[in-house]
LUMSE-53680 format. One record per residue (C-alpha): z, x, y; residue in one letter; residue number from 1. Coordinates in steps of 0.5 Angstrom, whole numbers, plus 2048, in hexadecimal, padded with zeros to 3 digits. Layout:
<recs>
+-----+-----+-----+---+-----+
!   w !   u !   v ! r !   k !
+-----+-----+-----+---+-----+
!   Z !   X !   Y ! A ! NUM !
...
+-----+-----+-----+---+-----+
</recs>
This chain:
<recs>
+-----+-----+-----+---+-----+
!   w !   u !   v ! r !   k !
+-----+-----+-----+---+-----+
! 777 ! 7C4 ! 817 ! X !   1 !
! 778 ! 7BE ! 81C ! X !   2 !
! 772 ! 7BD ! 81D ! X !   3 !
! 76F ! 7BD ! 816 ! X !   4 !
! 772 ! 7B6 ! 816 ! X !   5 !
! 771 ! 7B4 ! 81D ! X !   6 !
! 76B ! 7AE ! 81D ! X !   7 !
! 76B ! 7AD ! 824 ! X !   8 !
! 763 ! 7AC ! 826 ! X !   9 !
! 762 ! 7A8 ! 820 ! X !  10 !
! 761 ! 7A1 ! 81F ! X !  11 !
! 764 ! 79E ! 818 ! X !  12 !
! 761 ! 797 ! 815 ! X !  13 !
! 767 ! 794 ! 811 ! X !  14 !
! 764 ! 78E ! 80D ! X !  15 !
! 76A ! 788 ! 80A ! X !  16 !
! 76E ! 78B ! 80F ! X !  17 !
! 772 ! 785 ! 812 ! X !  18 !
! 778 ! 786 ! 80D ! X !  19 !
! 77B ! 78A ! 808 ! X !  20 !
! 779 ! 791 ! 806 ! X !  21 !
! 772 ! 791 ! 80A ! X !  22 !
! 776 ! 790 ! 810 ! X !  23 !
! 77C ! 795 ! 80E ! X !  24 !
! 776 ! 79A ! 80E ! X !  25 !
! 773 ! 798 ! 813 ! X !  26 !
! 779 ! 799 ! 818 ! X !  27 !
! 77A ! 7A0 ! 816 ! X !  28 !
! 772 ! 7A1 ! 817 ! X !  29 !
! 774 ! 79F ! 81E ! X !  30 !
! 77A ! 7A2 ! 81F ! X !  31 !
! 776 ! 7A9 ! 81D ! X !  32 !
! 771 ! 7A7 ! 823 ! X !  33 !
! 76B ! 7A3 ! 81F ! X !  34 !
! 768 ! 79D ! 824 ! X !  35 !
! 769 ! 798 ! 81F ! X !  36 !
! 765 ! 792 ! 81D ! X !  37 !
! 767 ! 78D ! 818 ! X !  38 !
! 764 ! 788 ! 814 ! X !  39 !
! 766 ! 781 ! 811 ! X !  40 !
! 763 ! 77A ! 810 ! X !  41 !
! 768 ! 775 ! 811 ! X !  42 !
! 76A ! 774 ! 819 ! X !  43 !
! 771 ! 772 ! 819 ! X !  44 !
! 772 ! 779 ! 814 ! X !  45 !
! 76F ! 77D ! 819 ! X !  46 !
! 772 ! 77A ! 81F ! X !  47 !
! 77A ! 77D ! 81C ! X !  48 !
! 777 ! 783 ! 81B ! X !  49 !
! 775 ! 785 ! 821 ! X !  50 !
! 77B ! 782 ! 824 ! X !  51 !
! 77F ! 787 ! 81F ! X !  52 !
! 77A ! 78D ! 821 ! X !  53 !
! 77C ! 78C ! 828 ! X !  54 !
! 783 ! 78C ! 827 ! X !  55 !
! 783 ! 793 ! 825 ! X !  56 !
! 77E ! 795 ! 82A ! X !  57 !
! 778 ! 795 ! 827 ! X !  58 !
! 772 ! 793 ! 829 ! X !  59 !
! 76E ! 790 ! 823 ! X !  60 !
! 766 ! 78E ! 824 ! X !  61 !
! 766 ! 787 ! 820 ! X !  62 !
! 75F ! 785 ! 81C ! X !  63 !
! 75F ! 77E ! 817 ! X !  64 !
! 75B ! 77F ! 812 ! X !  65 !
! 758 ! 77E ! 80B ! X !  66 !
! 758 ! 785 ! 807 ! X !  67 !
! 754 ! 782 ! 801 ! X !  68 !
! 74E ! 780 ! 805 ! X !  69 !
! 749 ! 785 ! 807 ! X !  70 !
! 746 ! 782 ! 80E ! X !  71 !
! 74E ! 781 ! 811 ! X !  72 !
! 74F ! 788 ! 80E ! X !  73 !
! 749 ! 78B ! 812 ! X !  74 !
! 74A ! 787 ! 818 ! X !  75 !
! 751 ! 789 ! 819 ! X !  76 !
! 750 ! 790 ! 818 ! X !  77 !
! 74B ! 790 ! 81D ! X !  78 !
! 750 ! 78D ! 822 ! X !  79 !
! 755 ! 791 ! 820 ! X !  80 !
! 751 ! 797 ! 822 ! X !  81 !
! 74E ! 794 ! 829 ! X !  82 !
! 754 ! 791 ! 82B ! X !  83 !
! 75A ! 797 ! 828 ! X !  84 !
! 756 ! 79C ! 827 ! X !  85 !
! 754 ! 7A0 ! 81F ! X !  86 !
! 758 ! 79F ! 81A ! X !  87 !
! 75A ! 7A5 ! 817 ! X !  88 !
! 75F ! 7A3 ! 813 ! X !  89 !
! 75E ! 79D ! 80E ! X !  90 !
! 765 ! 799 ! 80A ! X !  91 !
! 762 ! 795 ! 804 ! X !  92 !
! 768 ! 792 ! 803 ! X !  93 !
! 767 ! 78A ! 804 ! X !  94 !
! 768 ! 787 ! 7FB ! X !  95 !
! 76B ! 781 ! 7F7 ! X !  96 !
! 76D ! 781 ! 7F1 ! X !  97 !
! 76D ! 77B ! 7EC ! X !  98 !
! 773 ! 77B ! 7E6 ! X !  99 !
! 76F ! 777 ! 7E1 ! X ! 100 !
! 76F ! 779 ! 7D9 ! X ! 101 !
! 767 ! 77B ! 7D7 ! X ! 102 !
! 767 ! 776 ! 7D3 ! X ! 103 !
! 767 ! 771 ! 7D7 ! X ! 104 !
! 764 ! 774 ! 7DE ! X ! 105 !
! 75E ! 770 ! 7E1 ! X ! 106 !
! 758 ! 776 ! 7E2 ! X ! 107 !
! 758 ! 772 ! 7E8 ! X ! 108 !
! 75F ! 775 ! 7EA ! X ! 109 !
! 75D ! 77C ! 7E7 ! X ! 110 !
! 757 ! 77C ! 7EB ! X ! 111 !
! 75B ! 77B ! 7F2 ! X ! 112 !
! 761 ! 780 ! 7F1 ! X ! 113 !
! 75B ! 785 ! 7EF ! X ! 114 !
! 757 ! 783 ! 7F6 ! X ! 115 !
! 75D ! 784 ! 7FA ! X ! 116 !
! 760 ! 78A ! 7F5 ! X ! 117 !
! 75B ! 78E ! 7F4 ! X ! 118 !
! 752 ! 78C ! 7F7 ! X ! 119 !
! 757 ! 78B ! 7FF ! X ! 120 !
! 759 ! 792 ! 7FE ! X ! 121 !
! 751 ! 795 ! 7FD ! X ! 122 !
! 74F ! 790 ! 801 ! X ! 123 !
! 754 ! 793 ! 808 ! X ! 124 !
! 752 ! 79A ! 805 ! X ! 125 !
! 74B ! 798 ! 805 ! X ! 126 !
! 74B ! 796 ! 80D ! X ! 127 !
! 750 ! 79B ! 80F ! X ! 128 !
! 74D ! 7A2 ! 80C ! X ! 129 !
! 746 ! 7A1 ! 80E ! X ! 130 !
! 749 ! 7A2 ! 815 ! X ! 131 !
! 74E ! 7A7 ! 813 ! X ! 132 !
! 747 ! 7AA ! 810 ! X ! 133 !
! 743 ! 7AB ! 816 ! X ! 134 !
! 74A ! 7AD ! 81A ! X ! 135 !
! 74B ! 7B3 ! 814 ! X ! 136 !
! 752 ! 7B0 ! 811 ! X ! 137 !
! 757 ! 7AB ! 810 ! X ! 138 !
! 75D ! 7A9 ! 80C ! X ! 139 !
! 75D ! 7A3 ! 807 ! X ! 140 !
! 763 ! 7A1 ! 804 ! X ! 141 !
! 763 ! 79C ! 7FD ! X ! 142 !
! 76A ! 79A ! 7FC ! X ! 143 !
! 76A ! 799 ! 7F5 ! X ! 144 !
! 770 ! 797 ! 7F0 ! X ! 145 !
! 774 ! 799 ! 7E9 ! X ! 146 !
! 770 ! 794 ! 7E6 ! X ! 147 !
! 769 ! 799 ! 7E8 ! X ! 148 !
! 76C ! 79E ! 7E2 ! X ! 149 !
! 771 ! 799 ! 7DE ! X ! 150 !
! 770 ! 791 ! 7DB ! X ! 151 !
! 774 ! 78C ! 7DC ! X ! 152 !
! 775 ! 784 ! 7DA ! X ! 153 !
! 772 ! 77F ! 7DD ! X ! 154 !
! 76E ! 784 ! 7E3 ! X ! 155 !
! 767 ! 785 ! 7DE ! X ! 156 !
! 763 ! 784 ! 7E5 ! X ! 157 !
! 768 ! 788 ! 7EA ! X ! 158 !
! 768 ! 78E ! 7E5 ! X ! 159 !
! 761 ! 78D ! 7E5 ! X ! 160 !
! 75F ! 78E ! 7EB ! X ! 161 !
! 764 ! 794 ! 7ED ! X ! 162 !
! 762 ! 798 ! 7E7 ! X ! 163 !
! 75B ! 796 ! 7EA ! X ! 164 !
! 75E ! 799 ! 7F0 ! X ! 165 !
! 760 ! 79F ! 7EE ! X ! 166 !
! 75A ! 7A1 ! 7EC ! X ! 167 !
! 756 ! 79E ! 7F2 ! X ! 168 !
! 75A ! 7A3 ! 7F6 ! X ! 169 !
! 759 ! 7A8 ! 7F1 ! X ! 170 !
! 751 ! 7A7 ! 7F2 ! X ! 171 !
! 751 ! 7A7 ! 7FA ! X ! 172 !
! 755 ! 7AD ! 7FB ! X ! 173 !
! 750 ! 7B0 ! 7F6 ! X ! 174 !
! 74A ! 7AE ! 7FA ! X ! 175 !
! 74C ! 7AE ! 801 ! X ! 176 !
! 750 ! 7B5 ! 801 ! X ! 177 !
! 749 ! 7B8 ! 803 ! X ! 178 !
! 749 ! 7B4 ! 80A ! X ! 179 !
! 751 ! 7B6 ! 80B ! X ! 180 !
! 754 ! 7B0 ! 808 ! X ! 181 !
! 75B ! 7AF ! 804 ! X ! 182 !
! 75B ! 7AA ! 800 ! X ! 183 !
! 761 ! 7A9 ! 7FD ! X ! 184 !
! 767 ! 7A3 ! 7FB ! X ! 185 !
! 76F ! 7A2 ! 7FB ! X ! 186 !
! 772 ! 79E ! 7F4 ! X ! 187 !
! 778 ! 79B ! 7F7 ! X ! 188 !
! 77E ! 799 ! 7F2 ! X ! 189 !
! 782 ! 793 ! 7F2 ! X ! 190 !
! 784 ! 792 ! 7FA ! X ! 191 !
! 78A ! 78E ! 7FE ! X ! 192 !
! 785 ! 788 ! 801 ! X ! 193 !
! 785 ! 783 ! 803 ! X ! 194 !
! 782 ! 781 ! 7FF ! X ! 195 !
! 787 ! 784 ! 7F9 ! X ! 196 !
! 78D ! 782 ! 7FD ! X ! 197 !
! 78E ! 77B ! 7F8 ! X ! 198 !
! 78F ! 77F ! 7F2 ! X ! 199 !
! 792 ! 785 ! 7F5 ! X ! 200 !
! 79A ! 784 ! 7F3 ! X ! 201 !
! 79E ! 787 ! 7ED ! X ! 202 !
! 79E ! 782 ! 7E7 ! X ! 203 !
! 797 ! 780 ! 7E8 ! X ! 204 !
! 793 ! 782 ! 7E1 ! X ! 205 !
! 78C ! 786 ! 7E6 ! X ! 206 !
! 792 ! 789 ! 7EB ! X ! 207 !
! 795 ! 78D ! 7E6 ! X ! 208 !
! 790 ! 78F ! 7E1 ! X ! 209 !
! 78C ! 792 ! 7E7 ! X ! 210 !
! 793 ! 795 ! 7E9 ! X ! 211 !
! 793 ! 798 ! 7E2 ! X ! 212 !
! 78D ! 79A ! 7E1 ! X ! 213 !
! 78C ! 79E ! 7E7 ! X ! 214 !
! 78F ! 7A4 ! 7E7 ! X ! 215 !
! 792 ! 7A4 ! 7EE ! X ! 216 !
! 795 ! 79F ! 7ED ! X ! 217 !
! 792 ! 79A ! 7F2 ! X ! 218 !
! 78D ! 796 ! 7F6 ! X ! 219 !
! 789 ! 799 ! 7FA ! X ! 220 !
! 78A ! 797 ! 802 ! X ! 221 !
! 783 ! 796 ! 805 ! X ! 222 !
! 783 ! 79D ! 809 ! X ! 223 !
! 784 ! 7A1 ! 804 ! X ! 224 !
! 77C ! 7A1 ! 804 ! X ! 225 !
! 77C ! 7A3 ! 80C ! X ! 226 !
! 77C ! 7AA ! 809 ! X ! 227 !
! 776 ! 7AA ! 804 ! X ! 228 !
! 772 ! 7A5 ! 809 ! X ! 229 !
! 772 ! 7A9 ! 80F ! X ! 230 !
! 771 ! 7B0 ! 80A ! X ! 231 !
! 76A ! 7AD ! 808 ! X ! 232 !
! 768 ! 7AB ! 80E ! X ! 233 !
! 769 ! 7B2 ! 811 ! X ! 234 !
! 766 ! 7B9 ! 812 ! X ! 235 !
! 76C ! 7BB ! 80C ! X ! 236 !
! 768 ! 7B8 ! 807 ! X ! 237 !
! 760 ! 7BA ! 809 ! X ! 238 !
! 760 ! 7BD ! 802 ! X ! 239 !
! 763 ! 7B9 ! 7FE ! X ! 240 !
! 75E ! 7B3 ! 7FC ! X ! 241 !
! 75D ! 7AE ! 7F7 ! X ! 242 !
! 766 ! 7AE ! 7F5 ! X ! 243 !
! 76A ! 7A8 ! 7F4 ! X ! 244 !
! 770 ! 7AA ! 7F6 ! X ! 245 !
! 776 ! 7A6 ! 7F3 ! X ! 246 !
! 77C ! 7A3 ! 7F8 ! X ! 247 !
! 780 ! 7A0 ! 7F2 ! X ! 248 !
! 787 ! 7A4 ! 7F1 ! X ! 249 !
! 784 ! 7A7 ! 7EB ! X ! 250 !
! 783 ! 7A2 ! 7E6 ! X ! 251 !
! 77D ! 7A4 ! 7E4 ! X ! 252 !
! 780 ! 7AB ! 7E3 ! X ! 253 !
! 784 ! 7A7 ! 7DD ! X ! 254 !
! 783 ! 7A3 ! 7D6 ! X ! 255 !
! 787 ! 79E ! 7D9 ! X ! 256 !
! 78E ! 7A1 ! 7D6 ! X ! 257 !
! 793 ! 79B ! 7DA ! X ! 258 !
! 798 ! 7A1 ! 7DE ! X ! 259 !
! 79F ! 7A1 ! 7DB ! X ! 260 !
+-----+-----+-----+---+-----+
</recs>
């Protein structure tokens, strides 16, 4: 059983993997034996993050570059493979969210969160799946959101695109399981970031409605994702294909009742 987990051999591409969530699951993909690679775009952002990498004894593979563009796309895949060897597993983690009522939202704006949200993801999968085609296997992983299954003031784009994402991930698993490829996406809930740390303290109006709507009573701590991240990226789930697999304490299970 050990064994079905164990990711040894195997080389794992996380993309927006210098802070916050992607690199929470890039550590356990490390930690369970992955070689890893991570993406970024900004210098300085990725220059923390390998120095946080190498605190904890992981050796990350760093690659800057543009997901939304095809051409930096392919060339950075191709080094990667050269440089590192075939990916065998693939992260789309990297997105943005811009909070701004639709009546209001440049179409400009939507259009970027969609690019980096949603044609990103297609356009890794496309460079990375023509290799694991040949290759006769791989693991794609989309990292999806609550907002792929429900709305939300002011995130017309983000919920858009991570609807659209679901789907993408359902079409690829459809196409790609003949050549042994699992596609399949994480929904994470409301997590303890950095990010999140302003508005994380009691008597502030979001902390307590997630505190309240979320049956366990609580955010989620990054590396509660380990789990569902090193499972998808592993031999125990060759047959499970086109899933999004909800990390979010269960508030999706629920009407949103506050707790009593």
């Amino acid at each position: 059983m050990k064994n079905l987990f164990n990711l040894n051999g195997k080389v794992a591409l996380v993309t927006g993997a210098t802070h916050g969530l992607g690199m929470a699951m890039a550590k356990a993909l490390a930690h369970h034996g992955a070689t890893l690679v991570i993406n970024g775009h900004t210098p300085s952002k990725m220059e923390v993050a390998l120095s946080n990498y190498k605190a904890e004894g992981i050796i990350a593979h760093s690659y800057l570059f543009d997901v939304t563009d095809t051409a930096q796309v392919a060339t950075n895949i191709e080094r990667i493979e050269k440089e590192v060897g075939p990916i065998d597993i693939l992260v789309n983690n990297a997105g943005m969210i811009m909070r701004v009522p639709a009546l209001e939202m440049d179409p400009e704006d939507f259009r970027k969160v969609v690019d980096v949200d949603l044609v990103s993801p297609f356009i890794l999968s496309q460079a990375v799946g023509k290799s694991m085609v040949k290759r006769g296997g791989g693991k794609i992983i989309n990292i999806c959101s609550m907002m792929s299954e429900l709305g939300r003031d002011t995130v017309s784009a983000y919920a858009a695109a991570k609807g659209g994402l679901k789907m993408l991930t359902k079409n690829l698993a459809t196409e790609w399981a003949k050549y042994n490829i699992q596609v399949n996406g994480i929904g994470p809930g409301y997590f303890a970031t950095e990010q999140t740390e302003p508005i994380r303290v009691d008597g502030h109006p979001f902390n307590d409605w997630i505190v309240s709507r979320t049956p366990a009573g609580k955010w989620g701590d990054p590396e509660d994702l380990a789990g569902a991240v090193v499972f998808l990226s592993s031999k125990a789930s060759d047959f499970v294909n086109g899933q999004i697999l909800y990390v979010d304490g269960g508030i999706l299970a629920t009407i949103g009742k506050p707790r009593e």
